[in-house]
C-alpha positions in Angstrom: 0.0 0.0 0.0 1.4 3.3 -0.7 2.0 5.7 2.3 3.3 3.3 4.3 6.7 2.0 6.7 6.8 0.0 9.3 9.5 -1.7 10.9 10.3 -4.4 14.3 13.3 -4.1 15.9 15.3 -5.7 19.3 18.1 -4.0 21.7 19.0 -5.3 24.1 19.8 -4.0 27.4 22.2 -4.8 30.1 23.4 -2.6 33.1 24.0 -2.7 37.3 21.7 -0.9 39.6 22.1 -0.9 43.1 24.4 -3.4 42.7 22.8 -6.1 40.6 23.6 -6.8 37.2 21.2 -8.1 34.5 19.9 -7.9 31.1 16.4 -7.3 29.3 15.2 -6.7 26.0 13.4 -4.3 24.2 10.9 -5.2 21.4 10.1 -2.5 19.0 7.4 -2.0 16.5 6.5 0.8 14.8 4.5 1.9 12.1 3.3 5.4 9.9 0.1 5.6 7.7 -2.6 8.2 6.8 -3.5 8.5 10.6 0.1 9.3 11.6 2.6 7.3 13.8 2.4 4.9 16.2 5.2 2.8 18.1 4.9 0.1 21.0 7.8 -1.3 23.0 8.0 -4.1 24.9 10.3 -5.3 27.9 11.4 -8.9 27.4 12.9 -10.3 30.1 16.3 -12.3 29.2 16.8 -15.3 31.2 20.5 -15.6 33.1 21.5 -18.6 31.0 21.3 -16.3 27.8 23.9 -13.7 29.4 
């Protein structure tokens, strides 16, 4: 359809805070059309065997 983008993307995300580590992802989806943008992100949680 023309007039249209959309994309899905992951980052992931790893840091300390107050002295504990660990990791998460971010899921996210975006899209533009006639009625403008709009964009959703979702934590995912990354489990400690992953990192």
């Amino acid at each position: 359809m023309l007039g249209m983008a959309g994309y899905v993307d992951m980052e992931r995300v790893t840091g300390t805070l107050v002295g504990k580590h660990g990791s998460f992802a971010l899921q996210h989806m975006a899209k533009m059309d006639v009625n403008g943008p709009q964009m959703t992100v979702i934590v995912v949680p990354v489990p400690a065997r992953t990192i």
